[in-house]
C-alpha positions as CSV (number, residue, x, y, z in Angstrom):
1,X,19.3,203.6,-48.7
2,X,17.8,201.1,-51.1
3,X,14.9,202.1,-53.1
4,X,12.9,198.6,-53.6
5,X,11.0,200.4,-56.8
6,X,14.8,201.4,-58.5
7,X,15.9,197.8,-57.4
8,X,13.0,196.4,-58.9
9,X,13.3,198.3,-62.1
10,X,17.1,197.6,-62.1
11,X,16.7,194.2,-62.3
12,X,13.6,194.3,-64.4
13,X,15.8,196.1,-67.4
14,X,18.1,193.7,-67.1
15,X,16.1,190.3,-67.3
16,X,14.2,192.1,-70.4
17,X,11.4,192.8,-68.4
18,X,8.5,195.5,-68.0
19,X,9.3,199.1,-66.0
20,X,7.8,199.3,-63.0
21,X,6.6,201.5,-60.4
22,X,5.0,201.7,-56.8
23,X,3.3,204.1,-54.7
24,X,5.7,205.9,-53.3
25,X,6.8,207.1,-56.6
26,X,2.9,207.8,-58.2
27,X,2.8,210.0,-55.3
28,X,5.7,212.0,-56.2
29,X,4.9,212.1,-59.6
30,X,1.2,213.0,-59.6
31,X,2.1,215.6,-57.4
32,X,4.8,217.4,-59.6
33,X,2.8,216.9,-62.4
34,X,0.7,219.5,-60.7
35,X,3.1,222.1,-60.3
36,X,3.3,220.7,-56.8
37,X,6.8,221.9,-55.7
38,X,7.2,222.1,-51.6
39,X,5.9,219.9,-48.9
40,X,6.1,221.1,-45.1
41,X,6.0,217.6,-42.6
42,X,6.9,215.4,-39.7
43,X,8.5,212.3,-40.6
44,X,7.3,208.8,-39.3
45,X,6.2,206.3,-40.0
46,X,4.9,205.1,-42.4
47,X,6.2,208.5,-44.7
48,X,9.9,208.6,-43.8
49,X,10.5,206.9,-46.9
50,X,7.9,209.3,-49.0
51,X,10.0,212.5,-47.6
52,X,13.2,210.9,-48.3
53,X,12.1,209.8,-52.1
54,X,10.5,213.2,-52.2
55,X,14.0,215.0,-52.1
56,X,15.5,213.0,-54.1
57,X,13.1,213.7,-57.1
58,X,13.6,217.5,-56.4
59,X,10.5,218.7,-54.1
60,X,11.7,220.6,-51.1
61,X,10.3,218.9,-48.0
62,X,11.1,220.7,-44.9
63,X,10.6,218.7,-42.1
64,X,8.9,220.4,-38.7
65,X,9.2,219.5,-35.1
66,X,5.3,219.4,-34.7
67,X,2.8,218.6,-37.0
68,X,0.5,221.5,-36.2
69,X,3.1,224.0,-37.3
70,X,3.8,221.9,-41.0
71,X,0.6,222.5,-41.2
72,X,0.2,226.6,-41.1
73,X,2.9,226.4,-43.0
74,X,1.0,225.0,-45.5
75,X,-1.9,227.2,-44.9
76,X,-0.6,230.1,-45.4
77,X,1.6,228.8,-47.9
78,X,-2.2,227.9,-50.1
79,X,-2.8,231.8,-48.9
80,X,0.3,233.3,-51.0
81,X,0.5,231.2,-54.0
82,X,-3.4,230.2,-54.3
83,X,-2.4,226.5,-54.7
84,X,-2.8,224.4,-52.4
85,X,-0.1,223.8,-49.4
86,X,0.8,220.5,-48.8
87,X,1.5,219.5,-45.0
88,X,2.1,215.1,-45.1
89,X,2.2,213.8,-41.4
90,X,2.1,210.1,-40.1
91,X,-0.9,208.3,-39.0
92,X,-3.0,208.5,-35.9
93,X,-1.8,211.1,-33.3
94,X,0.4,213.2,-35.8
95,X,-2.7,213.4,-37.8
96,X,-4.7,214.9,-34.9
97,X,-1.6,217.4,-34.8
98,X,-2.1,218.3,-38.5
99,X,-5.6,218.1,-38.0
100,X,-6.1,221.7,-36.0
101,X,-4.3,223.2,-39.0
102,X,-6.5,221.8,-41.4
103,X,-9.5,223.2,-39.8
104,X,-8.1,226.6,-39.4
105,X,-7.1,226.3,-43.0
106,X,-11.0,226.1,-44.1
107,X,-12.3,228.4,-41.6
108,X,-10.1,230.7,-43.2
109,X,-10.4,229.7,-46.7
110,X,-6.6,228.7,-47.4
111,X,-6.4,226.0,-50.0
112,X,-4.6,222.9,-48.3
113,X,-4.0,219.2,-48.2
114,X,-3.2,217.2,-45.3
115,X,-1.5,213.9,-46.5
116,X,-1.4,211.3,-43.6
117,X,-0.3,207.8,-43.5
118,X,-2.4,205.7,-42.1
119,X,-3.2,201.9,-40.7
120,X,-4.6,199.1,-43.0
121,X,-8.1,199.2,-43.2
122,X,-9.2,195.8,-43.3
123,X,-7.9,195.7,-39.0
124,X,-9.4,199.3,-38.3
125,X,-12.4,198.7,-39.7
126,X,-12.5,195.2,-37.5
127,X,-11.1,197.4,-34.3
128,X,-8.3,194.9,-34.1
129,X,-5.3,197.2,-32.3
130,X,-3.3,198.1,-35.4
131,X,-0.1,200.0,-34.8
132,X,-1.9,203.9,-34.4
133,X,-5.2,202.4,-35.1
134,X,-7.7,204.9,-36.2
135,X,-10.8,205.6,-38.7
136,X,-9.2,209.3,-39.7
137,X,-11.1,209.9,-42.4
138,X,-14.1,209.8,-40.9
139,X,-12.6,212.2,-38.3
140,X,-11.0,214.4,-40.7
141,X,-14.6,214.8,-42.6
142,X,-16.6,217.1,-40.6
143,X,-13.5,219.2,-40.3
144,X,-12.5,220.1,-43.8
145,X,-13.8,220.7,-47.4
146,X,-13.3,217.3,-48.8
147,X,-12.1,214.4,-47.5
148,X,-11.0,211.3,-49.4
149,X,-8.8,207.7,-49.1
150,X,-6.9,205.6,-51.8
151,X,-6.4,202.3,-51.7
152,X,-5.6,201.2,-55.0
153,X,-1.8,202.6,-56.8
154,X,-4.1,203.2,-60.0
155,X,-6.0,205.7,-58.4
156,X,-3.6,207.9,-56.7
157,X,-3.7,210.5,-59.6
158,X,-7.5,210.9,-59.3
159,X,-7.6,211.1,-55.5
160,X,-4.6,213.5,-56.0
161,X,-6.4,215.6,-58.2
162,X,-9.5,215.8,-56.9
163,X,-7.8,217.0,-53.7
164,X,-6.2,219.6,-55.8
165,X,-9.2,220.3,-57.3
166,X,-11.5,220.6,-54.0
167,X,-8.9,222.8,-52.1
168,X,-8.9,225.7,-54.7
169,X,-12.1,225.8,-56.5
170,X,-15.1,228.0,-55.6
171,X,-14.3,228.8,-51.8
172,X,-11.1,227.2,-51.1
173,X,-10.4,225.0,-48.1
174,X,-8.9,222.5,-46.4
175,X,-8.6,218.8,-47.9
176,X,-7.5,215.5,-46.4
177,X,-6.1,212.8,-48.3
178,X,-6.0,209.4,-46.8
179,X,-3.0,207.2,-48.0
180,X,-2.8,203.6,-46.0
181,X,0.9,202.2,-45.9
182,X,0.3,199.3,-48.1
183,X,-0.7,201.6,-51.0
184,X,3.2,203.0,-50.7
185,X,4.6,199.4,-51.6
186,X,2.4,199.0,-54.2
187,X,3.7,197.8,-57.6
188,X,2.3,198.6,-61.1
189,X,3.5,199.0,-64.5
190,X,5.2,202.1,-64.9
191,X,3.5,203.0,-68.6
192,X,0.1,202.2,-66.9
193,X,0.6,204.5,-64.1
194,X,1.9,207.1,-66.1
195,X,-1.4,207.0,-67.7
196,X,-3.0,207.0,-64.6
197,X,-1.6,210.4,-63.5
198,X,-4.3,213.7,-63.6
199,X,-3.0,217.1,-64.5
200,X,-5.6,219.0,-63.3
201,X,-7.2,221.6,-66.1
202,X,-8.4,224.7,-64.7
203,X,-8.5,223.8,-61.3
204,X,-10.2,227.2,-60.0
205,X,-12.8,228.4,-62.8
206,X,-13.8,231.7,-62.9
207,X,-17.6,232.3,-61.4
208,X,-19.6,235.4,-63.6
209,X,-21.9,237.1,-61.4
210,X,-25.4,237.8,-63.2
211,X,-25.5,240.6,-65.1
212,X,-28.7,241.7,-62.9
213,X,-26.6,241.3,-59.8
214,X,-23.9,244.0,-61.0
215,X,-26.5,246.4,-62.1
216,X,-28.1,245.9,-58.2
217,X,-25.2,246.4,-56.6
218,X,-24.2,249.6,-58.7
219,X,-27.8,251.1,-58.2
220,X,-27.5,250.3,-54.5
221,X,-23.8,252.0,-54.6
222,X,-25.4,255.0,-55.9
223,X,-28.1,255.8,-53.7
224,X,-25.6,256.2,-51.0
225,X,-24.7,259.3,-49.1
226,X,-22.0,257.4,-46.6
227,X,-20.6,254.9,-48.4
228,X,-17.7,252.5,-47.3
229,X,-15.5,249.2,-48.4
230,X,-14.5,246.7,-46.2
231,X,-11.7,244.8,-48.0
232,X,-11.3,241.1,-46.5
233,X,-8.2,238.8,-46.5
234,X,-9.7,237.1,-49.5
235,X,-9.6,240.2,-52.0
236,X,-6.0,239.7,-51.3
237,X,-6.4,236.2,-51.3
238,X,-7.6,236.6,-55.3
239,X,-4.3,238.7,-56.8
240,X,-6.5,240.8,-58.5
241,X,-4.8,244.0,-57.1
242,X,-5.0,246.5,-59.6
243,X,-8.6,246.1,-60.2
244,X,-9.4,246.2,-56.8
245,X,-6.9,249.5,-56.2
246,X,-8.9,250.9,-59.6
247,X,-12.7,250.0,-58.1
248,X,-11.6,251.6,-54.6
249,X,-10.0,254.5,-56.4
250,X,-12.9,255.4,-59.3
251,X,-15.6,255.1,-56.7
252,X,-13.4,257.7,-54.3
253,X,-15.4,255.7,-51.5
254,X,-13.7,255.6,-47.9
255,X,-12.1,251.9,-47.2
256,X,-11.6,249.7,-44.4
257,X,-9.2,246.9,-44.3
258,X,-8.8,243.9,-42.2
259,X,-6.0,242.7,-41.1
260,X,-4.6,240.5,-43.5
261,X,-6.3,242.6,-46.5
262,X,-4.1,245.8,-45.6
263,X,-1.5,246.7,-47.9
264,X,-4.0,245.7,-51.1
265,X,-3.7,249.7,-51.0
266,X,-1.2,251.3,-48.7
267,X,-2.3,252.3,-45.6
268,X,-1.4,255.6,-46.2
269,X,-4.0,256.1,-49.3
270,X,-6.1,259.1,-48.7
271,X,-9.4,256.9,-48.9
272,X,-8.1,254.8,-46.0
273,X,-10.6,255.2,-43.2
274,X,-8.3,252.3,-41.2
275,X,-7.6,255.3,-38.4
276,X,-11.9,256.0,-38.3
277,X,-13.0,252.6,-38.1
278,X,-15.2,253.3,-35.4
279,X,-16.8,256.6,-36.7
280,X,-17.2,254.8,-40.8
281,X,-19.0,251.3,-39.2
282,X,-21.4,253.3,-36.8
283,X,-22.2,256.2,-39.6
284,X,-22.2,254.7,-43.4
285,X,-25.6,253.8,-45.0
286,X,-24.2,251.8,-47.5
287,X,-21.5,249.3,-47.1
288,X,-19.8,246.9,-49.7
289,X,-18.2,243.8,-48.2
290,X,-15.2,242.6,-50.7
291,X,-13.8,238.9,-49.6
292,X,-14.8,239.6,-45.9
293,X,-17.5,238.0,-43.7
294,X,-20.2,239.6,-41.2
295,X,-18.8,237.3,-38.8
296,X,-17.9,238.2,-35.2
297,X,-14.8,239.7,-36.3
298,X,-17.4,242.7,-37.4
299,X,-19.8,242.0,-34.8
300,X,-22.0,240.0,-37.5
301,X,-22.8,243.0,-38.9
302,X,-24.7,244.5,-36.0
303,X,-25.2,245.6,-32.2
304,X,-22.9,249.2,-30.5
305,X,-20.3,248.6,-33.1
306,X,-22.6,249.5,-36.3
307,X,-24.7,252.2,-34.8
308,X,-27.9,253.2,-35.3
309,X,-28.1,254.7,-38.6
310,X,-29.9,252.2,-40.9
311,X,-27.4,250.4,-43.5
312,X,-27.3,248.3,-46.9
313,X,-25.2,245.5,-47.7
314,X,-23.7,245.0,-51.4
315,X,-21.4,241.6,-50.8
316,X,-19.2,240.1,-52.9
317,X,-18.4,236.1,-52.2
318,X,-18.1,233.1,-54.3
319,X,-20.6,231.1,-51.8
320,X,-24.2,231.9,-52.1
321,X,-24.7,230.6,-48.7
322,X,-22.8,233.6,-47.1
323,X,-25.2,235.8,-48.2
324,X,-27.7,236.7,-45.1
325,X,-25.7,235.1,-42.9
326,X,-26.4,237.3,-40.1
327,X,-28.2,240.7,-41.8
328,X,-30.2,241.1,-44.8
329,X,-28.1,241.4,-48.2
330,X,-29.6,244.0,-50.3
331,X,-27.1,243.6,-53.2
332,X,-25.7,239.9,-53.0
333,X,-22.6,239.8,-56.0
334,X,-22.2,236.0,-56.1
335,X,-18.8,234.8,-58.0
336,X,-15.6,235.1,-57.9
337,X,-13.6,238.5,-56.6
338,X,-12.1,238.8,-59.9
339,X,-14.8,238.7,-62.2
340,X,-17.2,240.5,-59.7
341,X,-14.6,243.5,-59.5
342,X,-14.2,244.2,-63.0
343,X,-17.6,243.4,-63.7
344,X,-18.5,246.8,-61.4
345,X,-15.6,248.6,-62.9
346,X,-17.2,248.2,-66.5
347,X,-20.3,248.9,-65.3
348,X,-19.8,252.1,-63.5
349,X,-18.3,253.7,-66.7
350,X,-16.1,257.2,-66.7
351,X,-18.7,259.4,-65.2
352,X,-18.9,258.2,-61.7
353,X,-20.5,260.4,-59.3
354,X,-17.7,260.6,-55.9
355,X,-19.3,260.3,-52.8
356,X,-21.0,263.9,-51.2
357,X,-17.7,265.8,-50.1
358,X,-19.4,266.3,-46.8
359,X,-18.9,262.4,-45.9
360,X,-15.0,262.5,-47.5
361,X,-14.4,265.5,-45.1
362,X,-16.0,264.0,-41.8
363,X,-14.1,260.8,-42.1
364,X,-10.3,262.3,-43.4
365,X,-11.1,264.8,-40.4
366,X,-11.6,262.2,-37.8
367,X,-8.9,260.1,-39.5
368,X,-6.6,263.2,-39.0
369,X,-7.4,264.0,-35.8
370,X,-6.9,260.1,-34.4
371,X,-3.7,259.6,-36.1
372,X,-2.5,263.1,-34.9
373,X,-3.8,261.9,-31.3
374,X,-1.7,258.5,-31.9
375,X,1.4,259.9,-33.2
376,X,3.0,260.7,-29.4
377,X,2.4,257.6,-28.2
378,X,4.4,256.0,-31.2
379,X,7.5,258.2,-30.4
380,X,8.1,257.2,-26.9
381,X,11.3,255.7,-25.9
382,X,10.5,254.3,-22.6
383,X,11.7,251.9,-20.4
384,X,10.5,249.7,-19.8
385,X,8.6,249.5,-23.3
386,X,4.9,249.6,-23.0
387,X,3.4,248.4,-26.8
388,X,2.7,251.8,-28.3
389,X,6.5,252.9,-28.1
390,X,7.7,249.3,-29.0
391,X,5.7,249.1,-31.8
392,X,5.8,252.8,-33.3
393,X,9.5,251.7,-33.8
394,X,8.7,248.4,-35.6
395,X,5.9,250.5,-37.4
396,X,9.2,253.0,-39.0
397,X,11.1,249.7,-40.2
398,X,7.9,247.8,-42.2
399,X,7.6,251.6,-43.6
400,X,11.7,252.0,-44.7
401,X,11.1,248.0,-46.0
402,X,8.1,247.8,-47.1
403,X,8.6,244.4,-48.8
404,X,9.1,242.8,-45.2
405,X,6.3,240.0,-44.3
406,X,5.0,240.5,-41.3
407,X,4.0,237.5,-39.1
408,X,1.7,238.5,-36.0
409,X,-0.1,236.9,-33.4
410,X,-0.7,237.2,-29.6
411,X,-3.4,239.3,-27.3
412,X,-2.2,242.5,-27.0
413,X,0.4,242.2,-29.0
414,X,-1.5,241.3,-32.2
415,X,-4.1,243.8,-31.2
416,X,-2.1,247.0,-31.3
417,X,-0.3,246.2,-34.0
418,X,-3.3,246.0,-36.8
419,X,-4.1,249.6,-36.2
420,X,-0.5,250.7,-35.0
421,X,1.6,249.1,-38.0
422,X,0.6,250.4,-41.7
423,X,1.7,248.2,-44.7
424,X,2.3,249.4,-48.1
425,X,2.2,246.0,-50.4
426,X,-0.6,243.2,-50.8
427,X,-0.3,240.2,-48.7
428,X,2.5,241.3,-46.3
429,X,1.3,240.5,-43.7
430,X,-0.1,237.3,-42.0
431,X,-1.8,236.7,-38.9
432,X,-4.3,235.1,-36.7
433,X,-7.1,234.9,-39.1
434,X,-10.8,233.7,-38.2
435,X,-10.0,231.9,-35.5
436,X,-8.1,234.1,-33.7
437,X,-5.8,230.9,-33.2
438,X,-2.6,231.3,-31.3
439,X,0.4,229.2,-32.6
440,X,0.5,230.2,-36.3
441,X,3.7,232.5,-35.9
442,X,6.9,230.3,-36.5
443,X,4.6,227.9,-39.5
444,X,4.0,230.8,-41.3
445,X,7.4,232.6,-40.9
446,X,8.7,229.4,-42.1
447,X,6.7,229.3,-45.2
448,X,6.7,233.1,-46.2
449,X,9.9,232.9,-46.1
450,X,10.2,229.8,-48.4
451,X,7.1,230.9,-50.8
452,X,8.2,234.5,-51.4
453,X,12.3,234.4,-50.5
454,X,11.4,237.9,-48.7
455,X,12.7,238.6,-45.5
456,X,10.0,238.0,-42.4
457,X,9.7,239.8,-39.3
458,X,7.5,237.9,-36.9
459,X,6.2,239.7,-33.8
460,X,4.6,237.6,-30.8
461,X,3.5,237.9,-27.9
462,X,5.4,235.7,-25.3
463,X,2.1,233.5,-24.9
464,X,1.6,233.2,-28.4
465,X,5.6,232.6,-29.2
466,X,5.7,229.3,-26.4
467,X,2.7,227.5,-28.7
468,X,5.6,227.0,-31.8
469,X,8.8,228.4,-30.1
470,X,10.7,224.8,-30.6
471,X,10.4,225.8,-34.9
472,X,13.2,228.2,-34.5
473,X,15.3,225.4,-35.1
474,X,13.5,224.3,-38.0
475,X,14.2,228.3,-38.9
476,X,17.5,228.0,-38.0
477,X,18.1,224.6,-39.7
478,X,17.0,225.9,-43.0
479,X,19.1,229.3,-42.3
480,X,15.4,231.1,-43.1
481,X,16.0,234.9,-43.3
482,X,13.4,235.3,-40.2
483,X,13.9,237.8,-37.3
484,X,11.4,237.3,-34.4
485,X,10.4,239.6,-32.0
486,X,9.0,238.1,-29.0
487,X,7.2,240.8,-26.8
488,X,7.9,239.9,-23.2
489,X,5.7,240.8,-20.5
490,X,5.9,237.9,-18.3
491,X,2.9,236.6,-18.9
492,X,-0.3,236.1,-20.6
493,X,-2.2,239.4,-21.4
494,X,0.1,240.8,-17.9
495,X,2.8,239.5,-15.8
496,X,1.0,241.2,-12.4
497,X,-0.8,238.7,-11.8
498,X,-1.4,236.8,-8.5
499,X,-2.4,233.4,-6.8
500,X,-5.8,234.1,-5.0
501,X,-5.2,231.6,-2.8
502,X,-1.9,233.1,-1.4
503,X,-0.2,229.6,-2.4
504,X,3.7,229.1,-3.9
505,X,2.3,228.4,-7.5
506,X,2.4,231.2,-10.2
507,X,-0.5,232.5,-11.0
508,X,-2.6,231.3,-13.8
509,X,-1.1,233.9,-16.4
510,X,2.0,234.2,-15.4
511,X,5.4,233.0,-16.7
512,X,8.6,232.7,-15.3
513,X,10.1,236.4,-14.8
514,X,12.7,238.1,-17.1
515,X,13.0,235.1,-19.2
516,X,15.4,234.8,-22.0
517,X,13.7,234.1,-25.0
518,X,17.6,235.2,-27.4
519,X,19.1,232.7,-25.2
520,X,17.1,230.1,-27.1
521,X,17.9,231.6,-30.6
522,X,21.5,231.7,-30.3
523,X,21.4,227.8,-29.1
524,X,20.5,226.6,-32.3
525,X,23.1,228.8,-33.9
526,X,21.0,231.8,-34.9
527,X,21.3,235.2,-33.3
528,X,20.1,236.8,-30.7
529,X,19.0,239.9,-28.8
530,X,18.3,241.8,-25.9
531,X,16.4,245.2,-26.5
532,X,15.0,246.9,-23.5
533,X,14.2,250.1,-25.3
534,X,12.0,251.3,-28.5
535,X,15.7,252.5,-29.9
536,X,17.3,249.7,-29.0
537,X,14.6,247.4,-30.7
538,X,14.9,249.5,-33.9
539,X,19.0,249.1,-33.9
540,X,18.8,245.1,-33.0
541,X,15.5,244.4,-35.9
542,X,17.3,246.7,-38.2
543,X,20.3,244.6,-38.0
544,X,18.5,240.8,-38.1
545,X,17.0,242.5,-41.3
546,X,20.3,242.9,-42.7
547,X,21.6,239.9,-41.7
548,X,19.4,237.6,-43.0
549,X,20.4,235.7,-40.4
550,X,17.6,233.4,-37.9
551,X,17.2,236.3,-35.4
552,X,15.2,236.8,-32.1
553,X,14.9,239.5,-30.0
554,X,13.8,238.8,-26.7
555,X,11.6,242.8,-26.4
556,X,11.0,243.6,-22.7
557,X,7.6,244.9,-22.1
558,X,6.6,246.7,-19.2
559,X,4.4,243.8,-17.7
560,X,1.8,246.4,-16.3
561,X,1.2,247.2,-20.2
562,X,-1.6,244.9,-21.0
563,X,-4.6,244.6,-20.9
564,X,-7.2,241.2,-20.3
565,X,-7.7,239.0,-23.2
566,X,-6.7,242.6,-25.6
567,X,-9.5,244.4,-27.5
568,X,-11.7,241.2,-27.4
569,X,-12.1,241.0,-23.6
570,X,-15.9,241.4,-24.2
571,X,-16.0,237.9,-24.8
572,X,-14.5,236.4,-21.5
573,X,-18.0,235.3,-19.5
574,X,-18.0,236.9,-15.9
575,X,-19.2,235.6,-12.5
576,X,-21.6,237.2,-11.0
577,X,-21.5,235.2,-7.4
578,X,-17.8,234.6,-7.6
579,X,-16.3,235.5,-3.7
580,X,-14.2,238.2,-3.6
């Protein structure tokens, strides 16, 4: 393959002439310059070239069979390393595939860039039919943090770093970075472009909260006879594990993880109230929000779920504009997790008052009483599995391996296993997120396994598994240590299911029966797996583990074991004059 800036410079050395360099090359360079060092994409035009120059200067590009799934790969890559992922697609309709990720990236506050070719601008701004013809940054715009195009070679290491820049500072979010083909081929000198390259300085800068605003918070902490913690995703977003383990611990208040926040302290802590959600939301007077949201994934702070009993807010965010969002803030800690952490630690001192032994004793007593409840249902080896047998095995292995990454998504599958499987370790596992989005699973195995080397056990729901079930090539292709565990019910939320209208289709949530999901595994050279029992599912993950081979294991699940839409069925609307 030629490279026309190499041939250029070739030749240039040899008449006695000046170095030069092109697009394609600034690109690269800016990019590295930034401690950029991985790239998840689709190639096409016009980036196959990029990709393929990208190699060869040392960045890993690992190329996806959809753009959506480069880019949660790149999200949840930004997630684990808090820089920003990069996902590069080509123009047009492989941008609208990247685009869904880049949304989902800044709803969930993943730093990201999503670098797409695109058509010339002087024929898409004259709607003239250009090969993929399309104004994408004005699409990308409402649907990210920052959007921005370069057009000129000289300024691809500002637009570069300003992406950088936008994606991790203050709340971080999705980017988009517009790159037109022409600016590829451009040609400048290569001293000049050097000089135009941007190493970005303190890209994220630490945000003090007001003295004032600690001393709030810690008076409203005090007055409380029911305290509680909610610890979001983005306290394990901010790597400041130890102080958040010291706060939690010093104040001896009960806490409550979400999803993707459990593991900051092992869910076995003796302040974990994880197994007396219900009873902690309805009954504490005084509740400090740490990187999570009121949104409706804690019923916006209101309504059956939070009871009666009056309650106070302390929340700590690094956007002012997320205070109040749905209830009144009493104690709003504005800045960044960090800072705001061991800005209470300092100021609670060494004589801390504990929290009234009464409230310790209710919630370890109903925490005791549910997980004793629980424990039966996690030791059952029937067949065919329902979830609670399935999963209490999967639930034994994350605790023997406790470094595993966990990969989740589905209905009922991703349901059960937030409260059913305990992690022990900070950002283990990875799921849904805000959105709720199915079709993360393989782009995020992929990329924890490439970020972190560890090994990744990704459990779907046979839904969930079809939206990125081609990427167990790519897993396969890059011989990722990645066993999947694809929960197989024959359908979506059940496989009971039938046509109303007594027809010959399948009914709407219904797949075809007793598929084969190892079949597909084992045809791109990985291995695969039949398990029809909770013991045999233990013996079959146990041994992917080992492997570190691209494993699946096709799990069959009693199809009568679901339940509609899982624990957030509430939100389906209901007919009311529908014929029955």
């Amino acid at each position: 393959m030629s490279d026309p800036a190499l041939d250029t410079l070739a030749s240039g050395e040899a008449a006695g002439q000046q170095e030069l360099t092109d697009g394609f090359h600034l690109i690269i360079d800016a990019l590295k310059l930034n401690g950029i060092k991985t790239i998840y994409n689709v190639p096409g035009i016009p980036i196959t070239d990029l990709g393929r120059y990208m190699q060869a200067a040392g960045l890993r590009v690992l190329s996806f069979r959809h753009e959506q799934h480069a880019g949660y790969a790149a999200a949840i890559a930004g997630f684990l390393t808090q820089k920003p992922g990069i996902c590069m697609t080509v123009s047009a309709p492989g941008f609208l595939n990247g685009l869904t990720s880049l949304a989902h990236a800044t709803t969930n506050c993943y730093p990201m860039i999503l670098i797409s070719g695109s058509s010339e601008r002087e024929i898409v701004d004259l709607q003239q039919g250009d090969y993929e013809e399309m104004d994408q940054l004005a699409v990308a715009k409402p649907l990210c943090k920052a959007a921005y195009r370069v057009l000129h070679a000289e300024d691809i290491g500002i637009g570069i770093a300003r992406a950088i820049r936008a994606a991790v500072s203050g709340r971080p979010g999705g980017v988009y970075l517009d790159l037109p083909a022409k600016l590829m081929g451009q040609v400048m000198d290569a001293e000049a472009g050097r000089k135009s390259l941007v190493k970005v300085i303190d890209a994220a800068p630490a945000q003090i909260p007001a003295p004032d605003a600690v001393k709030r918070a810690l008076d409203v902490l005090k007055g409380a006879k029911k305290p509680l913690i909610i610890l979001g995703k983005g306290a394990a977003y901010a790597q400041v594990d130890d102080d958040i383990r010291a706060l939690v611990e010093k104040s001896g208040i009960p806490y409550l993880p979400m999803s993707m926040a459990k593991g900051l302290l092992p869910d076995d802590h003796p302040q974990s109230a994880g197994p007396a959600r219900s009873l902690v939301l309805k009954e504490a007077d005084v509740v400090m929000l740490i990187g999570a949201r009121l949104n409706w994934l804690l019923s916006h702070g209101k309504g059956k779920q939070w009871g009666t009993a009056p309650k106070k807010f302390i929340h700590i965010d690094i956007d002012p504009k997320e205070m109040d969002s749905n209830v009144e803030i009493a104690a709003p800690l504005v800045g960044d997790i960090g800072s705001c952490v061991s800005a209470l630690l300092e100021g609670m001192g060494g004589n801390w008052v504990q929290p009234p032994a009464e409230w310790i004793n209710t919630v370890k007593e109903k925490k005791d009483g549910n997980i004793a409840k629980m424990a039966p249902r996690l030791r059952n080896n029937n067949v065919p599995m329902d979830f609670h047998g399935a999963l209490g095995a999967l639930r034994d292995i994350i605790a023997e391996r406790p470094d595993t990454i966990l990969v989740n998504e589905g209905a009922n599958t991703l349901d059960f296993a937030r409260s059913i499987i305990d992690m022990y370790k900070p950002r283990k596992r990875l799921d849904v997120g805000t959105w709720g989005v199915m079709g993360i699973g393989m782009g995020q195995a992929v990329a924890a396994a490439v970020e972190t080397g560890c090994p990744v056990l990704a459990v779907e729901g046979d839904s969930a598994f079809g939206f990125s079930g081609m990427e167990i090539e790519t897993i396969c292709r890059y011989n990722l240590p990645v066993c999947v565990v694809v929960f197989n019910n024959n359908g979506i939320y059940r496989g009971t299911d039938v046509n109303p209208s007594g027809g010959s289709d399948a009914a709407t949530t219904v797949f075809v029966k007793d598929s084969r999901y190892d079949k597909m595994m084992e045809a791109f050279g990985g291995v695969g797996y039949y398990a029809t029992s909770p013991d045999e599912l233990s013996r079959a993950v146990k041994e992917a583990l080992d492997s570190g081979k691209p494993s699946l294991v096709n799990a069959v699940i009693d199809e009568k074991a679901g339940t509609e839409s899982g624990r957030i069925g509430n939100l389906n609307p209901q007919s009311v004059v529908s014929k029955k």
